[in-house]
C-alpha positions in Angstrom: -3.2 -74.6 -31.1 -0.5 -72.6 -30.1 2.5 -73.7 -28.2 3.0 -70.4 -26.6 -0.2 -70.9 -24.7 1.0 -74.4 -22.9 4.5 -72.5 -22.7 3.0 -69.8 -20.4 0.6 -71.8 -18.9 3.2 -74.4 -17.8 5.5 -70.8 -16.9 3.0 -70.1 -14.6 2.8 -73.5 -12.9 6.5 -73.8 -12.1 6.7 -70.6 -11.3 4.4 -70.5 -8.2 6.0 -73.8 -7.2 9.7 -71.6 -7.3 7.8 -69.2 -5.1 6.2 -72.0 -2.8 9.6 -74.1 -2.3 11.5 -70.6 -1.5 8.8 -69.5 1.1 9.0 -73.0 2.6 12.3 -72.4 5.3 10.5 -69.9 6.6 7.6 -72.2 8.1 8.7 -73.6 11.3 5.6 -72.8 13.3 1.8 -73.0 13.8 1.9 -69.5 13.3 3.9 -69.5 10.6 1.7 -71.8 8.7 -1.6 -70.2 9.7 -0.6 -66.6 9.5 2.6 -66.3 8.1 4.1 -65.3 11.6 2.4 -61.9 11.3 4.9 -61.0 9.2 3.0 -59.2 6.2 3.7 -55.6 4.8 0.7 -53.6 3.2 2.1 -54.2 -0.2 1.9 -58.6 0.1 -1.3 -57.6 2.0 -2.8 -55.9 -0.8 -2.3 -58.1 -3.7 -3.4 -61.2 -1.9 -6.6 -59.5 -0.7 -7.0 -58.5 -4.7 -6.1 -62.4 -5.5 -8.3 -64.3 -3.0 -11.4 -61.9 -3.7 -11.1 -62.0 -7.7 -11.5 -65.7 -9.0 -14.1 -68.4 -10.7 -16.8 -65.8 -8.9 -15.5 -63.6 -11.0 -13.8 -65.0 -14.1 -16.6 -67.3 -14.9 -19.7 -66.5 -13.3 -19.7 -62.9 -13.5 -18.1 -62.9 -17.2 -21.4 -65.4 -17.7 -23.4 -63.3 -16.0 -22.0 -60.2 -18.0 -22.0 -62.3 -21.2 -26.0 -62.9 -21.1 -26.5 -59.7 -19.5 -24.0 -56.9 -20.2 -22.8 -54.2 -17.5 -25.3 -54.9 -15.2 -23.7 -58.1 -13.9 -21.6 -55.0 -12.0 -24.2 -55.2 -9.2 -22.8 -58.5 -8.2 -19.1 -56.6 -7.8 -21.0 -53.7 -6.4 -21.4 -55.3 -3.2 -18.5 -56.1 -2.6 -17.2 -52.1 -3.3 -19.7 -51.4 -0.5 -18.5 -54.4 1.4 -14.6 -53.4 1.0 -15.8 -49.5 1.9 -17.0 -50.7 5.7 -13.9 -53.2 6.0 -11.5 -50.0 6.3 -12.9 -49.5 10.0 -13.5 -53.0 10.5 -9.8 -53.7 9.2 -7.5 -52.4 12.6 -9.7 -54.2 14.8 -9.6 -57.2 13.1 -5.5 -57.4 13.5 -5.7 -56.0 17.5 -7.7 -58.8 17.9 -5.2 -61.1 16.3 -5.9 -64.7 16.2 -5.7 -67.8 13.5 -9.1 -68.2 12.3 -12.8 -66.5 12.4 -14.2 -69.7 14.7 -11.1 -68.2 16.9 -13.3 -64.8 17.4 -16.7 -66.8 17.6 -15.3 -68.0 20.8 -13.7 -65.2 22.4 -16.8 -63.1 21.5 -19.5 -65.8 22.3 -19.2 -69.6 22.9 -17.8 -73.0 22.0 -20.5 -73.8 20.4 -20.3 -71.0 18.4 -17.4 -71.6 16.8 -18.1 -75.2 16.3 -21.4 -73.6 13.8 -19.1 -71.5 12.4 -16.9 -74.5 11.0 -19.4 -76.0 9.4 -20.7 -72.8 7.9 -17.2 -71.9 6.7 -16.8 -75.9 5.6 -19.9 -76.1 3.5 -19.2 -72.0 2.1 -15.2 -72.8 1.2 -14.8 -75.5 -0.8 -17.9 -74.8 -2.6 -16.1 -71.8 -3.9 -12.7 -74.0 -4.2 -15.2 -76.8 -6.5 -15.8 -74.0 -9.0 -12.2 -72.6 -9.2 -11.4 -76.3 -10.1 -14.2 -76.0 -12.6 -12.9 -72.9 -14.3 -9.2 -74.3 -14.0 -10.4 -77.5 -15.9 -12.0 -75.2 -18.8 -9.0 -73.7 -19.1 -6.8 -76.7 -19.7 -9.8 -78.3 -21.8 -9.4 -74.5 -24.3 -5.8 -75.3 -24.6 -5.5 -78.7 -25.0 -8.5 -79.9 -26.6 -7.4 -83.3 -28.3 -5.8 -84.3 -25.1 -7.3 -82.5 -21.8 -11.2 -83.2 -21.2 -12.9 -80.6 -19.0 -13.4 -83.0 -16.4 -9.6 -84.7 -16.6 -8.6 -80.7 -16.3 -10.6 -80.7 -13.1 -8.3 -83.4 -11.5 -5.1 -81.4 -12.5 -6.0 -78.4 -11.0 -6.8 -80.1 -8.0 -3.7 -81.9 -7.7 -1.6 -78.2 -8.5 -3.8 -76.5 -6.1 -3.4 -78.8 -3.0 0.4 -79.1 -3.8 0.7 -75.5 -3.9 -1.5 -74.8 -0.9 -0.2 -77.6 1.5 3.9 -76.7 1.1 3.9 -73.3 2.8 0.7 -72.2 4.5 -0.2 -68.5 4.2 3.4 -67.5 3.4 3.2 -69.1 0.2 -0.5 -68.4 -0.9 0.2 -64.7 0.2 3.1 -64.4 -2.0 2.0 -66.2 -4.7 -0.5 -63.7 -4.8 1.8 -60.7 -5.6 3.2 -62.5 -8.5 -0.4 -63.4 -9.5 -1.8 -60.1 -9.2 0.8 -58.0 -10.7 0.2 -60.5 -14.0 -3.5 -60.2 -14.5 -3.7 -56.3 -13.6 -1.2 -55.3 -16.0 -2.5 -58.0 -18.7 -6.3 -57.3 -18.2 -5.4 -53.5 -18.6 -3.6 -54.1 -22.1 -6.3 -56.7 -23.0 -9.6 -54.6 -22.9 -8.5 -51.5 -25.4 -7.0 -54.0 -27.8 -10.7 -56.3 -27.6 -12.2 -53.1 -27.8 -10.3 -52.1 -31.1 -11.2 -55.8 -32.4 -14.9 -55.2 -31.9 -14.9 -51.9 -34.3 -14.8 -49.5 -30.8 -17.7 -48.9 -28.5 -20.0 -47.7 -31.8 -19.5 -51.9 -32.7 -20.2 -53.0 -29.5 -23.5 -51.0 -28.7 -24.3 -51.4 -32.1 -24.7 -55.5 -31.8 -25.9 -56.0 -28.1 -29.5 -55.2 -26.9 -29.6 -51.5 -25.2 -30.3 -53.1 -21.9 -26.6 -54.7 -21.7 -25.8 -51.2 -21.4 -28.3 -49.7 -18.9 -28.2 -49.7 -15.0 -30.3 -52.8 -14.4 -30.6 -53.9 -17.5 -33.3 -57.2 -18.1 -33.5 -57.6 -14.5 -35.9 -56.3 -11.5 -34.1 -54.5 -8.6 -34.8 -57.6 -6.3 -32.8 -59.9 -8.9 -30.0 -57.0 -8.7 -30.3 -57.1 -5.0 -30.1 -60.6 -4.8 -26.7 -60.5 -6.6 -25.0 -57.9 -4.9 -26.3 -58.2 -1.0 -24.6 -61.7 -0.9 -21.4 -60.6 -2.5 -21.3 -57.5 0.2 -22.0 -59.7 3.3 -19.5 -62.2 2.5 -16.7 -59.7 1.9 -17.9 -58.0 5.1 -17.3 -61.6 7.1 -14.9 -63.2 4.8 -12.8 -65.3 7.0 -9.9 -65.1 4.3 -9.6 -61.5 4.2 -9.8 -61.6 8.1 -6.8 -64.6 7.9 -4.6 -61.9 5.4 -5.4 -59.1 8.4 -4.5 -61.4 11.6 -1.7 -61.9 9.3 -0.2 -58.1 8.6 2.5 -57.1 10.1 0.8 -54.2 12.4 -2.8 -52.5 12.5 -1.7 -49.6 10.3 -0.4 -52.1 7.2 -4.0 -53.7 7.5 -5.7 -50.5 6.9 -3.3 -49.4 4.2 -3.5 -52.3 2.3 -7.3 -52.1 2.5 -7.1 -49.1 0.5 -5.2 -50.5 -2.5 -7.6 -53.6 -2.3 -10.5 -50.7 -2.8 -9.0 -49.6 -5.7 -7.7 -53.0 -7.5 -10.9 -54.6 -6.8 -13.1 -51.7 -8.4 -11.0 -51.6 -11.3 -10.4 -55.1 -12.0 -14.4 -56.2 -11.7 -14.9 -53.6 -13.8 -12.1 -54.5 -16.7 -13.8 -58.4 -16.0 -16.9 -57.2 -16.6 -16.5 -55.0 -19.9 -14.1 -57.6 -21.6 -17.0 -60.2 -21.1 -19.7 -57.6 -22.6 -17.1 -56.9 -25.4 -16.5 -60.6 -26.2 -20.1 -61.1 -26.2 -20.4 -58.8 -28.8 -17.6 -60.2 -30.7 -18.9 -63.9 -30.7 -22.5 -63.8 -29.8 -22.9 -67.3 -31.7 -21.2 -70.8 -31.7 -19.8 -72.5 -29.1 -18.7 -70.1 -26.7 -22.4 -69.2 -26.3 -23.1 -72.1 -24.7 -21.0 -72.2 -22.2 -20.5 -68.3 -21.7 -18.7 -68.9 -18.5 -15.6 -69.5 -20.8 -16.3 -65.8 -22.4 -12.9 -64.4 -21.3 -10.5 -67.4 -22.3 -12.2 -67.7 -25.5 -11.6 -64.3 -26.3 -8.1 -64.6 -25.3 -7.6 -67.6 -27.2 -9.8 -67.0 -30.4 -10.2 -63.0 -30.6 -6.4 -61.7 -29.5 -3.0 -61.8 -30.7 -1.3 -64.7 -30.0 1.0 -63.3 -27.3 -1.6 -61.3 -25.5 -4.2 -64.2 -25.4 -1.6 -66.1 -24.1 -1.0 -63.8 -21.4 -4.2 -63.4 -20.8 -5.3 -67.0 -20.6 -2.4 -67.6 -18.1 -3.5 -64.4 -16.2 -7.1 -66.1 -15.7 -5.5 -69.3 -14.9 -3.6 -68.5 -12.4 -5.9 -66.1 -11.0 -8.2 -69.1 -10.3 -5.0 -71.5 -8.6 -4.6 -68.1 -6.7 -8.1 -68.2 -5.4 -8.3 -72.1 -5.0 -5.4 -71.5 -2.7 -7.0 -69.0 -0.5 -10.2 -71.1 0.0 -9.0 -74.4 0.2 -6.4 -73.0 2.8 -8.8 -71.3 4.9 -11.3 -74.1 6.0 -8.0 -76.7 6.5 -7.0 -73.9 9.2 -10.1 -74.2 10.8 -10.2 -78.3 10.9 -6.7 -77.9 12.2 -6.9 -74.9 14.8 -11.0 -75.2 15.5 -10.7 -79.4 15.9 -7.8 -80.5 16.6 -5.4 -78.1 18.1 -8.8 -77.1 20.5 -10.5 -80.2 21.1 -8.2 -83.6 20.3 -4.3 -82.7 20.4 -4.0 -79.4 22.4 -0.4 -80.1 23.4 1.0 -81.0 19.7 3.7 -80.3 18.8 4.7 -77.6 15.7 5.8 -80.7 13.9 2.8 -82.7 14.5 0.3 -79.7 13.6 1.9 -78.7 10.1 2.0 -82.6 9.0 -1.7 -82.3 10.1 -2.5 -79.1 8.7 -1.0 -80.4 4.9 -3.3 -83.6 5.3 -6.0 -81.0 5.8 -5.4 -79.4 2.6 -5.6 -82.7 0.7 -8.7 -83.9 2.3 -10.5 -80.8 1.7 -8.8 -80.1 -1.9 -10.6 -83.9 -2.4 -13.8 -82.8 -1.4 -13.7 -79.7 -3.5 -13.1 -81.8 -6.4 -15.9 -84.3 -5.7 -18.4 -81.0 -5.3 -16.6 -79.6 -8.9 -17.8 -82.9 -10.6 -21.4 -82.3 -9.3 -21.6 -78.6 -10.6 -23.2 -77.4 -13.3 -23.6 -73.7 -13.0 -20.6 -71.8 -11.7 -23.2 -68.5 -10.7 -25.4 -70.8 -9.2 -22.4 -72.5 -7.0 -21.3 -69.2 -6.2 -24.3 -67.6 -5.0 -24.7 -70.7 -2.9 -21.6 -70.2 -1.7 -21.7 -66.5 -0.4 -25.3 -66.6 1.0 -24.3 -69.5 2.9 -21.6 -67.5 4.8 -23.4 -64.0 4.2 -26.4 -64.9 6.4 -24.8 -67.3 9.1 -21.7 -65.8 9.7 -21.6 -62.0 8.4 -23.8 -60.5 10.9 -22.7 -62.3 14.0 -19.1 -61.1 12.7 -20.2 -57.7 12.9 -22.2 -57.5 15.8 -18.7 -59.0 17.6 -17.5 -55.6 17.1 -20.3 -53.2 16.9 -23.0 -54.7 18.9 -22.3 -55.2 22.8 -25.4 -56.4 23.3 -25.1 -59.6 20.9 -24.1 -62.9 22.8 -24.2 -66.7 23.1 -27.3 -67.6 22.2 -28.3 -64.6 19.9 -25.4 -65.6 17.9 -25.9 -69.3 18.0 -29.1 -69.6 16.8 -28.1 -66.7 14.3 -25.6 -69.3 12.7 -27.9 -72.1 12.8 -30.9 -70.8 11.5 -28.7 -69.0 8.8 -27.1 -72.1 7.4 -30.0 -74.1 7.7 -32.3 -72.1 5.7 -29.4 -71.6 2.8 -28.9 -75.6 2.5 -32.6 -76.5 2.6 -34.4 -73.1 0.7 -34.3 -75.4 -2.6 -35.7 -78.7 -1.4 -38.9 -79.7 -2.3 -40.3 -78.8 1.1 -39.5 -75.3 0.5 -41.2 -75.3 -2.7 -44.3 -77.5 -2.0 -45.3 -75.2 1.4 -44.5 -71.8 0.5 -46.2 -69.5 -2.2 -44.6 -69.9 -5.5 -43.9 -66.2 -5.7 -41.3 -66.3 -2.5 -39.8 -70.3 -2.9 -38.6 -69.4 -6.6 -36.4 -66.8 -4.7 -32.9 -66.7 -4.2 -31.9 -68.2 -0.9 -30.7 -64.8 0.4 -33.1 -62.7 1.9 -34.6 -65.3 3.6 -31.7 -66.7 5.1 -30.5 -63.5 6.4 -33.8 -62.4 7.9 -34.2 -65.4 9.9 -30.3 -65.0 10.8 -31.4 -61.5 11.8 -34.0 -62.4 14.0 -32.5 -65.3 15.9 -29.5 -62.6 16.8 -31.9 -59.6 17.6 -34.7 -61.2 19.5 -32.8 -64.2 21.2 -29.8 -62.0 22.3 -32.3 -59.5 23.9 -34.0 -62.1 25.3 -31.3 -63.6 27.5 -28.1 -62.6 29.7 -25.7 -59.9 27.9 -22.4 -60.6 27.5 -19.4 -60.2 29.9 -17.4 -57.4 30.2 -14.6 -60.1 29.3 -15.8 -61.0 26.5 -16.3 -57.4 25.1 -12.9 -56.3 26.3 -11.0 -57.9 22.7 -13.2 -56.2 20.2 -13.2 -52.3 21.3 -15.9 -53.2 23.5 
């Protein structure tokens, strides 16, 4: 192996701890912890929106996804585009509103026990996706130190750079992290995919080894199993408590609606670069070892199928891509435990002190459960699909109908959550597939979840008392 891949690996690594350690005088606050003290131009804004949305999801299980499939893995992506097109309206409001966290809004908007639901929801959906950015973190290590770095002693690593990382500087260090993160894997990934492209013998090589369906618009899959990977992916962008964290963070409305605009375009273009160099390195090693476990598709290209220096680059680029992410998620739900628990309901008086000694501890515990859930996993699309319906049909519509629907309230929104999360954690137990025709229970957990979120929210909010005029008054209303 290489040297220059552990040399730009361990580049990477002290690196973001430079950037962490300098961003840590500025943290004196709860609000500087939580949301950077508001202090965050469209250009930080933009990069860590691109950093926190493109991971493991990504990296791993849409390259796997792309590496079985070919181009049509895009429909996963593809719902977020539609997601990220909706957010620029959604964007403005979410900063006038300004709070910490998305349970923060549950309440305003609805009840306590609202946002109670909520942090559970956002609990169970976080640091599922933080378990698989350890897994892909752990894969990476394992590719570059083979003799000495298991997959599953890699896990423990990236847990233990992650929840240093994260716990030092709150927001303020994930978000710029982020911009030093994202500028790396967009101009890497860029130079990477012509230069694959040119190993593969040009787009004549590639078609000319891959079935024709890698290359057609749903390739070996029905609509529903296209649906069923993008509809998650655009509900959890459209209620992604990160993304809302980055806009309560911006510095005013207008630098959260400008940054949403270079999110649109990074985000388009990066899936899109993901998902060809997968289908490309698919074609290049359709055999051996990387077959099976395709969710390694893009650092084994990098590693076995590039130039030295630009496999280097681009196995750093995808590793810290995933720290990057495991930041953002692993920060997010320790917010919520400290600003949803503790500041509201045990220690409402603490001190600045006392809340960012708290809010570290947070980080660790949670970083810890991630890691127990990452030892459990198997299959990173599976996790991840989890993951997003999870938060796609308990907390997505009850987000949106905060600030669109004046009619949605307590109860509606209550049983919305409740019913959502319930049917995501329990749609694969035997129950499920024992009682209900095999046709429906070998589904995706999805459309169920959602319609029976959309249901509680509809029927039950129309069935009892609207909301205040208070209560309306914060979101446009």
């Amino acid at each position: 192996m290489s040297p220059l891949y552990g040399a730009v690996l361990g580049a990477i690594v002290v690196t973001l701890m430079v950037v962490s350690l300098a961003r840590l005088h500025t943290v004196k606050t709860k609000a500087d912890y939580l949301v950077a003290g508001r202090s965050l131009p469209a250009f930080v804004l933009v990069f860590t929106l691109l950093s926190s949305w493109i991971g493991s999801g990504s990296l791993l299980g849409g390259a796997e996804n792309a590496y079985r499939h070919g181009f049509v893995a895009l429909w996963q992506g593809g719902g977020g585009w539609a997601g990220l097109l909706l957010i620029y309206f959604i964007a403005p409001r979410a900063r006038k509103f300004a709070q910490f966290t998305i349970p923060d809004l549950l309440e305003a908007r609805y009840s306590q026990a609202a946002r109670v639901l909520g942090v559970i929801a956002i609990l169970f959906t976080y640091t599922a996706i933080t378990s698989y950015q350890l897994i892909g973190g752990g894969d990476i290590l394992h590719l570059v130190f083979p003799t000495v770095i298991t997959a599953d002693l890699g896990k423990y690593i990236i847990a233990v750079f992650v929840i240093t990382f994260t716990a030092i500087a709150g927001m303020s260090s994930v978000a710029y992290m982020d911009v030093v993160i994202g500028l790396l894997a967009t101009i890497t990934m860029l130079i990477a995919l012509p230069v694959l492209l040119h190993i593969a013998g040009g787009w004549s090589g590639v078609t000319h080894v891959l079935p024709a369906t890698h290359f057609q618009a749903l390739g070996d899959l029905t609509l529903i199993q296209a649906l069923e990977l993008s509809v998650p992916t655009c509900l959890l962008m459209l209620g992604n408590q990160s993304m809302y964290q980055k806009f309560f963070s911006a510095k005013s409305e207008r630098d959260a609606r400008r940054a949403v605009v270079g999110w649109v375009v990074g985000t388009v273009v990066l899936e899109t670069v993901i998902v060809a160099l997968a289908v490309v390195g698919s074609a290049i090693f359709p055999t051996g070892e990387v077959s099976q476990h395709p969710r390694e598709i893009l650092a084994y290209s990098a590693l076995h199928g590039l130039p030295a220096w630009l496999g280097a680059l681009l196995m750093g680029a995808i590793f810290a891509k995933i720290i990057s992410t495991a930041n953002n998620y692993l920060f997010s739900p320790a917010t919520n435990l400290v600003n949803d628990v503790f500041v509201r309901y045990m220690a409402p008086d603490a001190s600045n002190k006392r809340i960012l000694i708290v809010s570290r501890l947070m980080v660790a515990l949670l970083g810890m459960w991630a890691l127990y859930q990452a030892t459990h996993t198997e299959s990173v699309l599976k996790k991840t699909l989890y993951a997003y319906t999870i938060y796609s049909a308990a907390l997505t519509p009850v987000i949106l109908a905060a600030f669109y629907w004046r009619r949605a309230n307590a109860a509606g929104a209550v049983s919305a959550i409740a019913a959502g999360t319930f049917v995501t954690v329990f749609w694969d137990s035997a129950f499920i597939h024992q009682h209900l025709p095999r046709i429906i229970a070998e589904r995706d957990a999805i459309f169920p979840a959602l319609l029976a979120a959309l249901l509680c929210l509809v029927v039950i909010s129309l069935a009892t008392k609207r909301p205040t005029e208070k209560q309306l008054a914060q979101f446009g209303g």
